[in-house]
DRENZAGU-964651 format. One record per residue (C-alpha): chain; y, z, x; residue in one letter. Coordinates in pm, whole numbers, plus 50000, padded with zeros to 5 digits. Layout:
BEGIN
+---+-------+-------+-------+---+
| c |    yy |    zz |    xx | r |
+---+-------+-------+-------+---+
| A |     Y |     Z |     X | a |
...
+---+-------+-------+-------+---+
END
This chain:
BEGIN
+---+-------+-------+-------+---+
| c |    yy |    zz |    xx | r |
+---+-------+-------+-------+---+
| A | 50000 | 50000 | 50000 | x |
| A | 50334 | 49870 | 50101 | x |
| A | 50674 | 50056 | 49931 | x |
| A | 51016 | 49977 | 50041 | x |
| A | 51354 | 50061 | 49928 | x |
| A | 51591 | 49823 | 49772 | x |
| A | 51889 | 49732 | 49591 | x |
| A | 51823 | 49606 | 49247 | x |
| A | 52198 | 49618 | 49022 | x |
| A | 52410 | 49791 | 49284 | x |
| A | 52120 | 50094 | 49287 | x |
| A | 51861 | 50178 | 49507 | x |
| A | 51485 | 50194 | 49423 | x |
| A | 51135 | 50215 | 49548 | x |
| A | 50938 | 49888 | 49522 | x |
| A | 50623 | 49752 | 49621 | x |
| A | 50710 | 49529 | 49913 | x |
| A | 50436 | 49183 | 49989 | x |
| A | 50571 | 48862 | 50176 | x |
| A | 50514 | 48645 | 49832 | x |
| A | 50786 | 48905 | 49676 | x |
| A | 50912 | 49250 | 49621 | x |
| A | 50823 | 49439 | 49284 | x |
| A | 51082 | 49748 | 49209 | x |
| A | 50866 | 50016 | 49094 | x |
| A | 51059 | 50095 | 48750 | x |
| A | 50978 | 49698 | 48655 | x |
| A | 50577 | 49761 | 48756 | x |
| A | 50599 | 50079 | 48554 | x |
| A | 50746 | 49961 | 48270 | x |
| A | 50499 | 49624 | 48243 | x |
| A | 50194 | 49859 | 48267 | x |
| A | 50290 | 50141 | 48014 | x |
| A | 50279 | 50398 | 48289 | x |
| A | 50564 | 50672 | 48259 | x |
| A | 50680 | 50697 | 48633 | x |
| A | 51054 | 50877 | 48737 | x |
| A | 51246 | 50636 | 48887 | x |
| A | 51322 | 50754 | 49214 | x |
| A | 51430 | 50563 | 49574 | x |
| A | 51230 | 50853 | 49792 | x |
| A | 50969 | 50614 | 49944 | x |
| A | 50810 | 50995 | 50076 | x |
| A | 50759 | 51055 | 49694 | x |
| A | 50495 | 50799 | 49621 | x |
| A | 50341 | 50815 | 49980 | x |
| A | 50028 | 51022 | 50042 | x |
| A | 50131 | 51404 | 50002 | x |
| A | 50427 | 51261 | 49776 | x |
| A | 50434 | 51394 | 49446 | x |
| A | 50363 | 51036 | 49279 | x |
| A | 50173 | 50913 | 49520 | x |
| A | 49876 | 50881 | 49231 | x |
| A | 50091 | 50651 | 49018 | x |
| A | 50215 | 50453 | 49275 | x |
| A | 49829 | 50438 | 49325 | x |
| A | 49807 | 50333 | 48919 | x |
| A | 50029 | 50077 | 48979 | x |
| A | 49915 | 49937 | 49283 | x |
| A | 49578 | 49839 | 49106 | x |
| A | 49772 | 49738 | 48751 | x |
| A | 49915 | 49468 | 48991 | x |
| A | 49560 | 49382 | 49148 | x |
| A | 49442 | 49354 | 48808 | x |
| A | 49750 | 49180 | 48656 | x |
| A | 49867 | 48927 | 48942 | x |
| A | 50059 | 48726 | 48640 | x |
| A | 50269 | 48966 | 48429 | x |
| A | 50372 | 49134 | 48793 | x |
| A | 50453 | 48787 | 48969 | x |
| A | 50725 | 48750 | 48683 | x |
| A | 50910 | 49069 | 48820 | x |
| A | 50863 | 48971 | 49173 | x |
| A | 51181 | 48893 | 49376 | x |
| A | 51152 | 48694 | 49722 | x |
| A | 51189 | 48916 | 49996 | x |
| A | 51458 | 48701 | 50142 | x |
| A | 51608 | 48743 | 49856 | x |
| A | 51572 | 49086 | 49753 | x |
| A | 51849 | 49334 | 49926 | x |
| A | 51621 | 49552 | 50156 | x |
| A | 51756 | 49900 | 50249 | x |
| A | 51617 | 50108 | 50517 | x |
| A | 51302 | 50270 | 50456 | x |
| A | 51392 | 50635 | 50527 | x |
| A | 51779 | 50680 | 50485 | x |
| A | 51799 | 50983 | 50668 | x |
| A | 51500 | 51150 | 50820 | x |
| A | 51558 | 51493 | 50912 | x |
| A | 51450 | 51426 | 51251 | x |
| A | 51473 | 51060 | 51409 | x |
| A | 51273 | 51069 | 51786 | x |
| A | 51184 | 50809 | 52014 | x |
| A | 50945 | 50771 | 52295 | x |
| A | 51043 | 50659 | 52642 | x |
| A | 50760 | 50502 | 52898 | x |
| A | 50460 | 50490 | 52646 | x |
| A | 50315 | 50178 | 52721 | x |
| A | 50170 | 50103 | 53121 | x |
| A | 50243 | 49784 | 53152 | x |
| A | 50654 | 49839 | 53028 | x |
| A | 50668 | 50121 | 53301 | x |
| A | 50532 | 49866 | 53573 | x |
| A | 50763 | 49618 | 53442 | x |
| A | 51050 | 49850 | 53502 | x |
| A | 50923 | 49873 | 53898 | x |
| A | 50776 | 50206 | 53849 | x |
| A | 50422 | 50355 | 53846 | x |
| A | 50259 | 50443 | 53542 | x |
| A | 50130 | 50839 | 53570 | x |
| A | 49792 | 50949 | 53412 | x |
| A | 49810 | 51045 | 53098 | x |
| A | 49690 | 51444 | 53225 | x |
| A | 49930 | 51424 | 53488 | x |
| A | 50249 | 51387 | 53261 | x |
| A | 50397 | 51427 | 52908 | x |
| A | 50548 | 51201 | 52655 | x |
| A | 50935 | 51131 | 52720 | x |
| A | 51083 | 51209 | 52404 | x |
| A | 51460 | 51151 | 52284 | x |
| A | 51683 | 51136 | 51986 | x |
| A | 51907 | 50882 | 51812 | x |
| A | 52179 | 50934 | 51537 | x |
| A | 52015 | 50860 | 51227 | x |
| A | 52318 | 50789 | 51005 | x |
| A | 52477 | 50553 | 51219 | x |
| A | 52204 | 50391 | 51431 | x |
| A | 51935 | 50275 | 51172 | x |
| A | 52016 | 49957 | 51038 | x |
| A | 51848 | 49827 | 50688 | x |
| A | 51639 | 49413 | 50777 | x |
| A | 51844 | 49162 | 50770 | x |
| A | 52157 | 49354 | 50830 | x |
| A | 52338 | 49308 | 51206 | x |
| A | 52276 | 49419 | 51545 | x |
| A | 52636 | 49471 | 51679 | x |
| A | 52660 | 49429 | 52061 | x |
| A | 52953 | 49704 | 52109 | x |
| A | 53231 | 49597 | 52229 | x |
| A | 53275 | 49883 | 52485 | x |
| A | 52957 | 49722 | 52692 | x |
| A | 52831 | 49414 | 52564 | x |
| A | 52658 | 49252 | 52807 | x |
| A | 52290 | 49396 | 52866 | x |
| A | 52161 | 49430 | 52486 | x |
| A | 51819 | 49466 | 52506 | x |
| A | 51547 | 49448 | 52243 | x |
| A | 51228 | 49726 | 52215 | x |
| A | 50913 | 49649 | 51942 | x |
| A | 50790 | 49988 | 51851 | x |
| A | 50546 | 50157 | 51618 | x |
| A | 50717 | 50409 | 51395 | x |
| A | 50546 | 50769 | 51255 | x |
| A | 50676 | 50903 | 50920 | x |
| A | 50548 | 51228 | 50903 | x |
| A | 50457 | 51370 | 50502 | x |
| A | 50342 | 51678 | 50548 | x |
| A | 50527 | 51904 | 50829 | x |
| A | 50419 | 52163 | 51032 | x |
| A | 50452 | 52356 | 51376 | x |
| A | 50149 | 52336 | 51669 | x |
| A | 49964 | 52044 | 51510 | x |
| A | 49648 | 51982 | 51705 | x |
| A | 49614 | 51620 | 51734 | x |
| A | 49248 | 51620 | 51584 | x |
| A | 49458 | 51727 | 51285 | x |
| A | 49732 | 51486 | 51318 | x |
| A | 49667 | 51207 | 51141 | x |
| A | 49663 | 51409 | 50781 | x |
| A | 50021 | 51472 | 50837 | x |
| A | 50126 | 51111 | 50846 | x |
| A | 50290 | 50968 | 50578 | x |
| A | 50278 | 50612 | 50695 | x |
| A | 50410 | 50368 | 50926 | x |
| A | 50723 | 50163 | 50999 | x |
| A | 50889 | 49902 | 51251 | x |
| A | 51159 | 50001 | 51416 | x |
| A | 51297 | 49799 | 51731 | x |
| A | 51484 | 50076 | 51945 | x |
| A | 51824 | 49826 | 52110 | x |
| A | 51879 | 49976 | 52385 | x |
| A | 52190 | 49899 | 52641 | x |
| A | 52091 | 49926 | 52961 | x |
| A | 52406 | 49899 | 53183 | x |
| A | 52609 | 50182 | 52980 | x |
| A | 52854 | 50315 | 53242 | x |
| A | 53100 | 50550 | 53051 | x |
| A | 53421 | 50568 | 53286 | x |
| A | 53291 | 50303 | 53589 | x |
| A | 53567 | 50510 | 53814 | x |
| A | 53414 | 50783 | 53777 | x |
| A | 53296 | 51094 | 54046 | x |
| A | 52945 | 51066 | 54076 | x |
| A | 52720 | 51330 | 53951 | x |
| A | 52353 | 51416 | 53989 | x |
| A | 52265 | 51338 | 53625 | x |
| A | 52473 | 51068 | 53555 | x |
| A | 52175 | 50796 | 53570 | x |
| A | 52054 | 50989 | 53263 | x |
| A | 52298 | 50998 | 53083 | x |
| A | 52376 | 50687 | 53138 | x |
| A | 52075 | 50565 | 52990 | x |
| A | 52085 | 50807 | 52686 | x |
| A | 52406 | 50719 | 52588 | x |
| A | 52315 | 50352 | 52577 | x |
| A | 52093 | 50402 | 52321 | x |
| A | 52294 | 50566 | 52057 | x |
| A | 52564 | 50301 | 51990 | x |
| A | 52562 | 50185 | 51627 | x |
| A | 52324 | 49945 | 51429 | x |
| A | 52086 | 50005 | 51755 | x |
| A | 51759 | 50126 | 51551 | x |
| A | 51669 | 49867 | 51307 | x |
| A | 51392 | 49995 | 51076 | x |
| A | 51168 | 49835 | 50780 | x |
| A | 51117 | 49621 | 50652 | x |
| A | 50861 | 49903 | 50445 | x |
| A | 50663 | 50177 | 50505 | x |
| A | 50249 | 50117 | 50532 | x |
| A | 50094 | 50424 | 50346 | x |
| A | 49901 | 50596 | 50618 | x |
| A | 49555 | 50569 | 50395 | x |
| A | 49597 | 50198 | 50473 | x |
| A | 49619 | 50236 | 50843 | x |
| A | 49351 | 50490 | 50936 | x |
| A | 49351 | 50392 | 51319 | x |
| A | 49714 | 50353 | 51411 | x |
| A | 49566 | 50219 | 51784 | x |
| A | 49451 | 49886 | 51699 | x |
| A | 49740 | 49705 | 51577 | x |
| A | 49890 | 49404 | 51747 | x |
| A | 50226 | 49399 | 51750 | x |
| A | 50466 | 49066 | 51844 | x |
| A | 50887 | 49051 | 51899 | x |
| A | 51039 | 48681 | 51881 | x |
| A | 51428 | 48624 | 51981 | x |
| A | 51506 | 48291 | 51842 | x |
| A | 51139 | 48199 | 51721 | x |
| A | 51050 | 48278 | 52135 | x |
| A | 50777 | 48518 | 52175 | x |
| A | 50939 | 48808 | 52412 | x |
| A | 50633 | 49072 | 52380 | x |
| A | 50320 | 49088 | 52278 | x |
| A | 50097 | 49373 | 52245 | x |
| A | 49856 | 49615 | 52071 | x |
| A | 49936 | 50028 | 51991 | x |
| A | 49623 | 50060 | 52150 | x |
| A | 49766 | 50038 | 52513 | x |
| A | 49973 | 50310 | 52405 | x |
| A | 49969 | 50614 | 52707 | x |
| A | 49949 | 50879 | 52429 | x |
| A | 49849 | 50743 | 52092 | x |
| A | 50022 | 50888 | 51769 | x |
| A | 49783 | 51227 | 51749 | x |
| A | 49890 | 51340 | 52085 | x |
| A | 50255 | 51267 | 52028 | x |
| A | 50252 | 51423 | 51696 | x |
| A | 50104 | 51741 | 51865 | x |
| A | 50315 | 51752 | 52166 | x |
| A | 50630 | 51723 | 51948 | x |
| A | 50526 | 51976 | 51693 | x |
| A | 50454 | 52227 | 51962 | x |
| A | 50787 | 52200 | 52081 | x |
| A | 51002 | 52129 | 51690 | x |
| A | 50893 | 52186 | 51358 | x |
| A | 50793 | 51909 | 51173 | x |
| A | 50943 | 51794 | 50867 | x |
| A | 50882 | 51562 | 50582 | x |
| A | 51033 | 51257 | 50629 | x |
| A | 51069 | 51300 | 51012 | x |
| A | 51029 | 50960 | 51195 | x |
| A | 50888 | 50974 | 51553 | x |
| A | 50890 | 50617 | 51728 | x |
| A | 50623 | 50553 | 51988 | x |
| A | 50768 | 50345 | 52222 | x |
| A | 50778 | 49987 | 52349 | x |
| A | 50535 | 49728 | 52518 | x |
| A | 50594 | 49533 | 52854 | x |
| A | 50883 | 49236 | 52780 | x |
| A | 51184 | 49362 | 52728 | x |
| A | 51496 | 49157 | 52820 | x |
| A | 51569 | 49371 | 53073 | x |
| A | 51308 | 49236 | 53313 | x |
| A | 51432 | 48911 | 53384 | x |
| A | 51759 | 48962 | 53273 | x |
| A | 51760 | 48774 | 52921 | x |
| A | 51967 | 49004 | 52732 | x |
| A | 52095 | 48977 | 52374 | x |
| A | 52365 | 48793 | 52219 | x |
| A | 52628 | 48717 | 51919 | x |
| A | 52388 | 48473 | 51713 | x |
| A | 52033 | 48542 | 51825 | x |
| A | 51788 | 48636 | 51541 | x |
| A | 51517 | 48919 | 51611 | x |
| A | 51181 | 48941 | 51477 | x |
| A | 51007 | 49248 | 51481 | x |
| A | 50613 | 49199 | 51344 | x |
| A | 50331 | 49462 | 51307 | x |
| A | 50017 | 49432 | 51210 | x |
| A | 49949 | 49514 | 50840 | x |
| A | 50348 | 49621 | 50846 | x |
| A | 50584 | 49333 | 50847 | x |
| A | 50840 | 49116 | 51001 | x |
| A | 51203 | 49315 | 51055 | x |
| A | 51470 | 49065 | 51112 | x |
| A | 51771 | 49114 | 51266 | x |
| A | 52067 | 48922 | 51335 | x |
| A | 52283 | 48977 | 51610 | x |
| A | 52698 | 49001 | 51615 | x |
+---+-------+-------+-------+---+
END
C-alpha cells in the first residue's frame, strides 16, 4: 500500500498514490460505502495508525473495483503532491552509509564493528520540499549543488533502546528523500581558521532551503518487509548518476533505528534517512544547475522529481 498527501480543492488529503493515478481517500471511501474521517495524517492509515484497517478496506475495494475507482483517479502529474510527512518531529540523516560513496570521497570505508553510524539533522520546515516543487541553488553559494538518492525510515510506533531484532515493528513505512547537499559552503571565506571549521562547513551546507526533497508517498512498511533489497536509481536530465541497492548499506535500517533510539527517543512520525550510494556529483565535479530535472526512483516506492532553480 502506497498513501500520499495531496491537494484536492485548495485542501490537503490522504490518497492512495499508483503511477496510472492518484485516488484521494474521501473519493475511495465514499464509492465503497465505507465511513472513513477524512484526515491528511498519512501516519493515521499506516500500520500502528488508527485507520490503518480501513485504509486496508479500501485498498482491496479498489482491487476488487478497478472501474468505479479509475473514474476518481487523477494523473499523478497532474495531481498536486504535497510532502509526505509535513513535519516529522525529528528529521535525521545518515552520513557515510554506503562503502563504495566513502571510497568515492577518497576515504576508507571502516568495518561496520569498528565504527558507528554518522548521524545529523536538517530543518524540517524549511528544507523538505513536496515532488515536483524546486530545488533552489542559494544564491549565497551556488556553485557545487550536489544530488544524494537515499532510503527514508518513518518510524510509527516510538520508543527509547530499540534492539534492532525489534526494529522493524516500529516502522511505519518508507519514503525517498534525495538529501542536496552543497559541498563548497564557506561562510565568511576571510575568515580565521579554526579547528572545526571543515565541519561545519559541511553541516551548514546541508541545511539551506528546498535541500531535502521527499515523496513522492510513503510504502506501508507491511509491503516492504526487507528494507535491504531494494534497488534504487537517481537520473539528472534522463542521465543515470547512481545506481544501487539498500542492501550495500554499512548498517541496514534495524541497526540505525537502534543506535538512534539509544541515543533520542523515538517518535511517531520521525523520519531517519539512511544515506546515499557511490555517484554523487561531487566526484567528478558535475554539480547541479538552474534547469536540470532530478529523478529520484526506489524500488516498490516511486520516482521524486525535482526541478532545479
Amino acid at each position: 500500500m502506497r498513501i500520499c498527501r495531496v491537494q484536492v480543492g485548495g485542501i490537503p488529503v490522504a490518497a492512495f498514490y499508483d503511477e496510472s493515478g492518484v485516488l484521494p481517500l474521501p473519493e475511495i471511501a465514499k464509492a465503497s460505502g465505507l465511513e472513513l474521517e477524512a484526515d491528511d495524517d498519512i501516519l493515521r492509515y499506516l500500520p500502528h495508525g488508527d485507520l490503518h484497517s480501513q485504509a486496508q478496506q479500501l485498498a482491496a475495494w479498489i482491487k476488487e473495483h478497478p472501474a468505479a475507482a479509475s473514474e476518481r483517479a487523477s494523473a499523478p502529474a497532474d495531481a498536486e503532491l504535497l510532502v509526505p510527512i509535513p513535519c516529522p518531529p525529528k528529521l535525521f540523516l545518515l552520513a557515510g552509509n554506503y562503502a563504495q560513496h566513502i571510497e568515492e570521497g577518497g576515504e576508507k570505508a571502516a568495518e561496520r564493528a569498528e565504527t558507528f553510524p554518522y548521524v545529523f539533522m536538517k530543518p524540517s520546515s524549511t528544507t523538505l520540499t513536496a515532488p515536483n516543487q524546486p530545488v533552489e541553488i542559494p544564491a549565497i553559494s551556488p556553485d557545487a549543488i550536489d544530488w544524494e538518492l537515499e532510503l527514508a525510515v518513518v518510524i510509527g510506533r516510538g520508543g527509547k533502546a530499540i534492539p534492532a531484532a525489534k526494529a522493524l515493528e516500529h516502522v511505519a513505512g518508507y519514503t525517498v528523500v534525495n538529501d542536496i547537499s552543497n559541498r563548497r559552503f564557506r561562510p565568511n571565506p576571510g575568515r580565521k581558521e579554526r579547528p572545526r571549521d571543515k565541519f561545519f562547513d559541511w553541516l551548514h551546507g546541508k541545511w539551506h532551503d528546498s535541500f531535502c526533497p521527499c515523496g513522492p508517498c510513503i510504502t506501508s512498511s507491511d509491503a516492504i518487509p526487507d528494507p535491504q533489497s531494494l534497488a534504487m536509481e537517481l537520473r539528472v536530465n534522463g542521465v543515470v548518476k547512481q545506481s544501487a541497492n539498500t542492501g550495500q548499506q554499512i548498517f541496514p535500517v534495524a541497526e540505525v533505528i537502534e543506535f538512534i533510539s539509544n541515543l533520542v527517543t523515538l517518535e511517531p512520525g520521525d523520519m531517519i534517512s539512511t544515506g546515499t550510494a557511490a555517484g554523487v556529483g561531487n566526484t567528478t565535479g558535475d554539480y547541479l544547475k538552474a534547469g536540470d530535472r532530478i529523478e529520484a526512483e526506489i524500488e516498490r516506492i516511486g520516482v521524486l522529481q525535482s526541478p532545479v532553480v
